[in-house]
N, C-alpha and C positions, 0 to 999 in steps of 0.2 A: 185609625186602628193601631195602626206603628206606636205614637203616641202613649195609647192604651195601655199595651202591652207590653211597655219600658217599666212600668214601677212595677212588676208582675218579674219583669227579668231582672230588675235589682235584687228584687227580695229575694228570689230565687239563690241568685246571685250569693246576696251576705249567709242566707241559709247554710249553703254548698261550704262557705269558708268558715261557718260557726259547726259546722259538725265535722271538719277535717281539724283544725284546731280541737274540738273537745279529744278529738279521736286522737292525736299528738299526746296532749294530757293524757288518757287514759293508759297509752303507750309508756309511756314515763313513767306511771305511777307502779304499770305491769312491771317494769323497767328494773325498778326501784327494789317493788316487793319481791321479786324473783335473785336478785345481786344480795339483800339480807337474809334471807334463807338460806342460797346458798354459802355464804358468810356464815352461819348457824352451822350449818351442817357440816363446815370446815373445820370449825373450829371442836366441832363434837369429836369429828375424825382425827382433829390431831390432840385430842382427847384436852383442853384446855379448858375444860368446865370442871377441871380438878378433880375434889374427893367424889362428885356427883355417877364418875363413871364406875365405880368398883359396888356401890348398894345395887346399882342398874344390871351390872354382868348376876349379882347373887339372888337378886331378886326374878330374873329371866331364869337361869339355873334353877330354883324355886320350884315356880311354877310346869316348869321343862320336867322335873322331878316327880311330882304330883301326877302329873297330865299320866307318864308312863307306869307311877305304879298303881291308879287307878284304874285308867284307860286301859292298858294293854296288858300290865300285867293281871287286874283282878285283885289285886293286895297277896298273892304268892308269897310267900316266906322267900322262896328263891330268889326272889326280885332285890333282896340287896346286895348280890352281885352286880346287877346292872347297875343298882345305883350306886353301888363301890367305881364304877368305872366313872358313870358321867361326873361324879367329884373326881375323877382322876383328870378327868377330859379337864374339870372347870378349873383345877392347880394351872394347867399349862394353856386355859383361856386370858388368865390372871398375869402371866407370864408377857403374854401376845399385848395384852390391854398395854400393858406398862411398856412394851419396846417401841410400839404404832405411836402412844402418847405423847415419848419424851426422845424419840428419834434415835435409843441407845438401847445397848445390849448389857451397859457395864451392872455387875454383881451376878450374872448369869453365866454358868458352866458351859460351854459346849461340848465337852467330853460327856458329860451329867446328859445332854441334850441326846448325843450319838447314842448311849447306851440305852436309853427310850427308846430312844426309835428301832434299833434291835431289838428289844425288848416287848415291842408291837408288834415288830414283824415276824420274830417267831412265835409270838400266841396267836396272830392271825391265820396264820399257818396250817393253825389245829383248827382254830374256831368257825374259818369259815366253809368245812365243807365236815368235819368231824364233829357228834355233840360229847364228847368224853366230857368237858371242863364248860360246859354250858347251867345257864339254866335252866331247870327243865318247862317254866312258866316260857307264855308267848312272848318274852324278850328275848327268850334265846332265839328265836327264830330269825330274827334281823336287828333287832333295838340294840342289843348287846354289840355285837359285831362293827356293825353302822357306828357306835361311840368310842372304839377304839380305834376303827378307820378313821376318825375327823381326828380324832386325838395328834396322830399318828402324823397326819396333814400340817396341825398346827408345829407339830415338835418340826416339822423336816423346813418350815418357814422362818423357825424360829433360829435355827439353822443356817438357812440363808441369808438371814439378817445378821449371824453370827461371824459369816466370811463373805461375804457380798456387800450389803445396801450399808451396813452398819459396822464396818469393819473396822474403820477408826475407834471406834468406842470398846472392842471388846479386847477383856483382859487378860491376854495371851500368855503373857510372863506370868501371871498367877496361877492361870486352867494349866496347872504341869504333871497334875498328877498320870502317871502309866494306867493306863485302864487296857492293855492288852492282856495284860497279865490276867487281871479279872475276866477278861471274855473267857480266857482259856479255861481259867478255875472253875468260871460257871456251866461252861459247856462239859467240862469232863465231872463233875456233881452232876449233873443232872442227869448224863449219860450210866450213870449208876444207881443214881437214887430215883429218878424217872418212876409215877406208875403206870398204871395199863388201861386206862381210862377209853383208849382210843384203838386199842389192838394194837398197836403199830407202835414200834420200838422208837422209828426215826422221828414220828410225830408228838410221842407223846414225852420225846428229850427235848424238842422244840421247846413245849409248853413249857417244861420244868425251866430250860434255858431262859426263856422269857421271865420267869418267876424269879429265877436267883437272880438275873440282869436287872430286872427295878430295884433290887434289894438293894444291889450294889453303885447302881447309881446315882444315889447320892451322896458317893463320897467325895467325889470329882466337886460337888457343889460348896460342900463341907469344908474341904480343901482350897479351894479360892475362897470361900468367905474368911478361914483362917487366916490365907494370903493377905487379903486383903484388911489386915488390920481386925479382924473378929467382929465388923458393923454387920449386920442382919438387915437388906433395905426392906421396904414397907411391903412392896413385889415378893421380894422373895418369901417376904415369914408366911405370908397370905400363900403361895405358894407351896411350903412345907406342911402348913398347916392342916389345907387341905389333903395333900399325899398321907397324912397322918391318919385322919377323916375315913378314907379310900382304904386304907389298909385296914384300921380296926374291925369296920363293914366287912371286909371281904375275910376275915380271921376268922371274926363271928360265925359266917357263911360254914367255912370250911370246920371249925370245931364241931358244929349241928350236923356236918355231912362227912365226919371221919369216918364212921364206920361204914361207909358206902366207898370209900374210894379204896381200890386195888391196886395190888402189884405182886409182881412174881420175886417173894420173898429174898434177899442175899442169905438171912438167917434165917430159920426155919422156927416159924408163928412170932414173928417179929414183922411188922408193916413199916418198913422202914417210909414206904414212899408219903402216909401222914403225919411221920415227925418231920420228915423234910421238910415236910409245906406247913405244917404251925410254927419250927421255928428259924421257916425266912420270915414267914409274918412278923414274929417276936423278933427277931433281928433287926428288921427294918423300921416297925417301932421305934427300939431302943435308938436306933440312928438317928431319927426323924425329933427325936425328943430330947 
């Protein structure tokens, strides 16, 4: 019986070691497949798939755009405010792409960057619990808001990348332009010209401040690209381009909704507070251009 039951344990036997060897192979191949993927996805992140990354971010943006003015907002006329911002968002996603890619900061303001992010922070101020400067469609409710927070996120990274991770590369001795001086300028305009959107005096100088603070911030950018020889990188035009975008939208907005916006006159039947705000719009243009 011992006998017997010998070519029964071989076979057994070679069985047991042809499915531990397949199962090696198979391991390997898992091995294999999972080491080029992640290899892929490496090389996506350090964005080396070239001109491929920038159609990807505007075609995501796209669609992200569509999704909100049909979805949420209903096709709202108000709704190009919001989409005034998410092309603001998508200038300094364009920004992010280009520093993540090429591991640098250089042709990029960080003064330009600081006054954003002021610039966020005191219109979030108003927007997130005030609707004076809202739209009145279901973006204002969170969609608005939510894309100047991410906005706001990517500037303060972008940031960090500017005095932190990447701080060899950025161009210190260029970025010289004084931007206190502007903070103060823009704070005491605003602190006068301010409307009443919001009730509230201290809130509704926020906003204005926020308003003249993007206007002015891209001088600081203007000024290092000067510095730097007058080159315009491929990051930045894309960049401007869209801030350009973002502002005309949001002009638009505000010319269709001048005679709704208030303020408690300096000169009597004079609305000082919607010439202020069509022409930082126009200002900021003309800068941008």
């Amino acid at each position: 019986d011992l006998c017997n039951l010998t070519p029964h344990i071989i076979s057994h036997h070679h069985f047991t070691k042809l499915v531990q060897s397949r199962l090696v192979s198979y391991q390997q191949v898992h091995s294999d497949i999972m080491f080029g993927a992640s290899q892929a996805v490496q090389k996506l992140a350090d964005g080396k798939q070239g001109s491929g990354t920038v159609p990807v971010v505007y075609g995501l943006f796209l669609c992200s755009a569509l999704a909100v003015y049909h979805f949420v907002a209903n096709g709202e006329f108000s709704a190009i405010m919001t989409m005034a911002v998410m092309i603001q968002c998508l200038a300094f996603v364009l920004l992010a792409v280009k520093s993540a890619a090429v591991s640098s900061v250089s042709g990029i303001s960080a003064k330009c960057l600081a006054l954003e992010a002021l610039a966020f922070a005191c219109r979030l101020s108003s927007t997130t619990w005030l609707n004076g400067y809202l739209p009145v469609d279901a973006t204002g409710d969170f969609v608005y808001q939510a894309v100047e927070a991410i906005a706001l996120l990517i500037v303060l990274w972008l940031l960090y990348c500017c005095f932190a991770t990447h701080e060899h590369t950025y161009q210190k001795d260029a970025d010289s332009l004084p931007v206190l001086p502007l903070v103060a300028g823009c704070s005491l305009l605003a602190a006068l010209l301010h409307a009443d959107m919001n009730s509230r005096d201290l809130f509704d100088t926020l906003w204005m401040t926020g308003l003249f603070l993007s206007v002015v911030s891209v001088l600081p950018q203007l000024w290092l690209i000067n510095q730097t020889g007058g080159v315009v990188q491929a990051c930045t035009g894309h960049y401007i381009a869209m801030l350009a975008v973002s502002r005309a939208l949001s002009g638009v907005f505000m010319w269709h909704a001048r005679h709704d916006i208030t303020c408690r006159p300096l000169v009597e039947g004079v609305n000082h507070a919607v010439w202020a705000i069509l022409s930082a719009h126009v200002m900021h243009l003309v800068l941008l251009g």
